[in-house]
C-alpha positions in Angstrom: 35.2 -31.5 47.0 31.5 -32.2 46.6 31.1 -28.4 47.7 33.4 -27.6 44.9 31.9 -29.4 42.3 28.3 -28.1 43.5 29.6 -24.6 43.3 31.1 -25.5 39.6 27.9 -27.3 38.4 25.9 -24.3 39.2 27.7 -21.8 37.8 28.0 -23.9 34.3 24.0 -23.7 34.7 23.6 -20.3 36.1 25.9 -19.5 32.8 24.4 -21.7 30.5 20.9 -20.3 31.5 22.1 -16.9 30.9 23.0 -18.0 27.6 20.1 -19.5 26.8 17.8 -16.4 28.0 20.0 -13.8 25.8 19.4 -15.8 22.8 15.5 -16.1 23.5 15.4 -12.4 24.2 17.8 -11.6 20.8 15.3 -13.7 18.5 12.5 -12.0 20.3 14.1 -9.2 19.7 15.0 -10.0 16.1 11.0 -10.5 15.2 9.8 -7.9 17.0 11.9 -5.8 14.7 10.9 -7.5 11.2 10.3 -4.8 8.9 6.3 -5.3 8.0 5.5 -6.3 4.2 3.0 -3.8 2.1 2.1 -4.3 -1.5 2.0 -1.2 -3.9 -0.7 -2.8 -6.6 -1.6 -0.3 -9.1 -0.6 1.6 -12.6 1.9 4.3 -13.8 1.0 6.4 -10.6 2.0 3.7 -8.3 5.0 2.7 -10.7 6.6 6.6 -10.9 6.6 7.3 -14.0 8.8 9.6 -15.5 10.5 10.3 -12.3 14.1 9.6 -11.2 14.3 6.2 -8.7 13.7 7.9 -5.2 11.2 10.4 -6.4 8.1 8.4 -7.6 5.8 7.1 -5.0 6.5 4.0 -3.7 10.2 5.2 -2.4 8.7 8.6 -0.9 6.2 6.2 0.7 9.0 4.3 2.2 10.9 7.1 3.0 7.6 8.7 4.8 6.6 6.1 7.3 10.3 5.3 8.1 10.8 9.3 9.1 7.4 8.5 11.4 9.3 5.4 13.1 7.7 2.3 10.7 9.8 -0.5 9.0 8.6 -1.0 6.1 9.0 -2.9 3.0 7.0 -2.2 0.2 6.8 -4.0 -3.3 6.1 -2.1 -6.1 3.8 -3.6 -8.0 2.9 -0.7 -10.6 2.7 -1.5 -14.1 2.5 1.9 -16.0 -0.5 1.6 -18.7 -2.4 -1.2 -16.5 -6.2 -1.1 -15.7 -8.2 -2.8 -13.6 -8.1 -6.0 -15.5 -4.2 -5.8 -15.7 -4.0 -6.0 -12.2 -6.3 -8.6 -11.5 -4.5 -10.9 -14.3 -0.9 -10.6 -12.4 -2.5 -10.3 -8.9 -1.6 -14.4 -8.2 1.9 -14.0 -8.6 2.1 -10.6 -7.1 1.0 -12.4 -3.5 2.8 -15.1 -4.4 5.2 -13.5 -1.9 4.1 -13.0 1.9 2.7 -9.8 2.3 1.1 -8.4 5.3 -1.3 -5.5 3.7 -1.6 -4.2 -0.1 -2.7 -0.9 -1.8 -5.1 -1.1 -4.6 -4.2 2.3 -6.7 -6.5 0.9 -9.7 -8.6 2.6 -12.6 -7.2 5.6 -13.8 -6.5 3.8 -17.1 -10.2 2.1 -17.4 -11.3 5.9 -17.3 -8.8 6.7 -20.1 -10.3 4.3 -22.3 -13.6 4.4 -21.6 -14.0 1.1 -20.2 -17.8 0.1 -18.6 -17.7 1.4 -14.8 -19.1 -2.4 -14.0 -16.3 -4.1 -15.7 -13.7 -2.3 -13.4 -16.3 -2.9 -10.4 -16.1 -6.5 -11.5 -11.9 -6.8 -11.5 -11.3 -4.9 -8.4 -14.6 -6.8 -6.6 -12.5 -10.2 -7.7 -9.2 -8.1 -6.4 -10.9 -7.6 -3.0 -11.9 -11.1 -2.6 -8.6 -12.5 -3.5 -6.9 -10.3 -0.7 -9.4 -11.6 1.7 -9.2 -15.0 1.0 -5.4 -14.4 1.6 -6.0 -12.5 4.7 -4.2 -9.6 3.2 -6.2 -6.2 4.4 -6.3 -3.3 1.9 -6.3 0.1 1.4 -8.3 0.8 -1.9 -7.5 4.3 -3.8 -10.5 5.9 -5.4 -10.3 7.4 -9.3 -12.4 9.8 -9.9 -14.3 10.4 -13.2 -14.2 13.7 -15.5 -17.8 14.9 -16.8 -16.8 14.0 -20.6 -18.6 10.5 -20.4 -21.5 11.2 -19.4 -23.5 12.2 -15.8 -24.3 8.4 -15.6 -21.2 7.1 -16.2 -19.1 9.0 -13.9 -21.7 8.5 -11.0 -21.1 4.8 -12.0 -17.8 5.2 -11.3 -17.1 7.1 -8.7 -19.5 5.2 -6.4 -17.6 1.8 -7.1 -15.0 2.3 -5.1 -17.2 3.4 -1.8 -19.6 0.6 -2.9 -16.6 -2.4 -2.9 -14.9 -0.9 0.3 -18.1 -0.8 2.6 -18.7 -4.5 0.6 -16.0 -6.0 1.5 -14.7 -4.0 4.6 -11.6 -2.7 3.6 -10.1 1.0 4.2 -11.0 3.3 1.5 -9.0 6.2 1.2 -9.3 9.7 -0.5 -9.0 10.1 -4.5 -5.3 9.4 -5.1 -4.9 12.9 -7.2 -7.0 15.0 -4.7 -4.1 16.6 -2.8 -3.3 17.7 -6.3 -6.3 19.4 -7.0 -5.8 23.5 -7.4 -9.3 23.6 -5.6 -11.8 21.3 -3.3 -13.8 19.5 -5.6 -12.0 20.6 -8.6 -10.8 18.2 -10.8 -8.1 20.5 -12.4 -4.5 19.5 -11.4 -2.1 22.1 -10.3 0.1 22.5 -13.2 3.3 23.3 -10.6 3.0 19.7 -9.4 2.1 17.9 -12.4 5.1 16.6 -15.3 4.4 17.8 -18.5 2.0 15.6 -19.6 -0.6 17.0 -17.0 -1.3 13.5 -15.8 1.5 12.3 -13.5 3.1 13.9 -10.7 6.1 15.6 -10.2 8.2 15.0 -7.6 6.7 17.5 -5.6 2.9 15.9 -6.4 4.1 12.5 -5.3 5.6 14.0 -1.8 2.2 15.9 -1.0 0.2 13.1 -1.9 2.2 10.6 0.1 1.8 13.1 3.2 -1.9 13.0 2.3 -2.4 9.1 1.9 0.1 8.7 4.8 -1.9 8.5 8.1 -4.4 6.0 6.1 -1.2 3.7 5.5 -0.2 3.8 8.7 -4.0 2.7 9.8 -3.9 -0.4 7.1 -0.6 -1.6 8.6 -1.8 -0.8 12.5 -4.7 -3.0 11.0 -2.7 -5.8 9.7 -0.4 -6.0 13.0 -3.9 -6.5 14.4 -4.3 -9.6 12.8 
């Protein structure tokens, strides 16, 4: 009898241990797979404007780094029309959600109204260090300036966003419109992947800059599992 029960007693264990090992392995399972959490910060180019929902460039983005085996989540936090200043002023409750790395796609709208190169430099410096303090790492997405201001402002401009990366240690990644560009260096747009207005991509634009801007995401969120 004692055999018996031995025998019994074990196997409830041996079974209740199995049990218990296929539910730690599940929920390691489970977090291993949790889809990371990226924040799209930025303006009209982040938001897809005047494109159909799938097209503009936070669902392409998606859509890219799933097709390259990433799970992904990304907020879009584009406001169409927003400068530098906009997105500092909503950047609290944009975070107020977890989020495990962000992508600064600011200034394209200071340089549309002219606003002082060291007034942007001053909101995405404050931008940066809010990030930081959060431990959120990002990937900051240069603007770059026509000639029609001026040689001094657009050198002020265009050095900000090398300046603030190497300040604050974060990725910097190409101008956002380059892959755009009908040249290198040119800052003419190619009209068959522009919309009408010249300024916004089409769906097209937005699918060869995500292939462009790509790789650097995938660094940012390599960076952030890192962490």
């Amino acid at each position: 009898m004692r055999s018996i029960l031995s025998v019994a007693r074990s196997f409830r264990y041996g079974a209740a241990l199995a049990v218990l090992n296929l539910s730690l392995a599940f929920g390691a399972t489970a977090a291993a797979a949790e889809p990371q959490r990226l924040v799209a910060l930025g303006d009209s180019l982040t938001q897809g404007y005047g494109l159909p929902e799938g097209d503009g460039f936070v669902p392409q983005l998606a859509k890219w780094l799933a097709d390259q085996g990433r799970e992904v989540v990304i907020n879009n936090a584009g406001v169409s029309g927003d400068t530098t200043a906009g997105g500092l002023s909503r950047l609290d409750w944009t975070l107020a959600e977890p989020a495990d790395a962000m992508i600064v796609t600011l200034g394209g709208n200071d340089l549309l109204r002219g606003i002082d190169p060291a007034a942007s430099k001053a909101n995405l410096d404050a931008i940066l260090t809010a990030a930081k303090a959060r431990g959120v790492p990002v990937l900051l997405m240069p603007m770059v300036a026509p000639g029609n201001y001026g040689p001094d402002y657009k050198q002020a401009f265009d050095a900000m966003y090398p300046d603030l990366a190497a300040t604050h240690g974060v990725l910097l990644g190409d101008a956002f419109l380059r892959p755009l560009e009908q040249g290198e260096g040119s800052l003419t747009l190619t009209p068959a992947l522009m919309q009408a207005d010249g300024i916004h991509p089409n769906r097209d634009g937005v699918a060869r800059v995500v292939a462009a801007l790509g790789p650097r995401v995938i660094e940012l969120l390599d960076q952030a599992k890192a962490r």
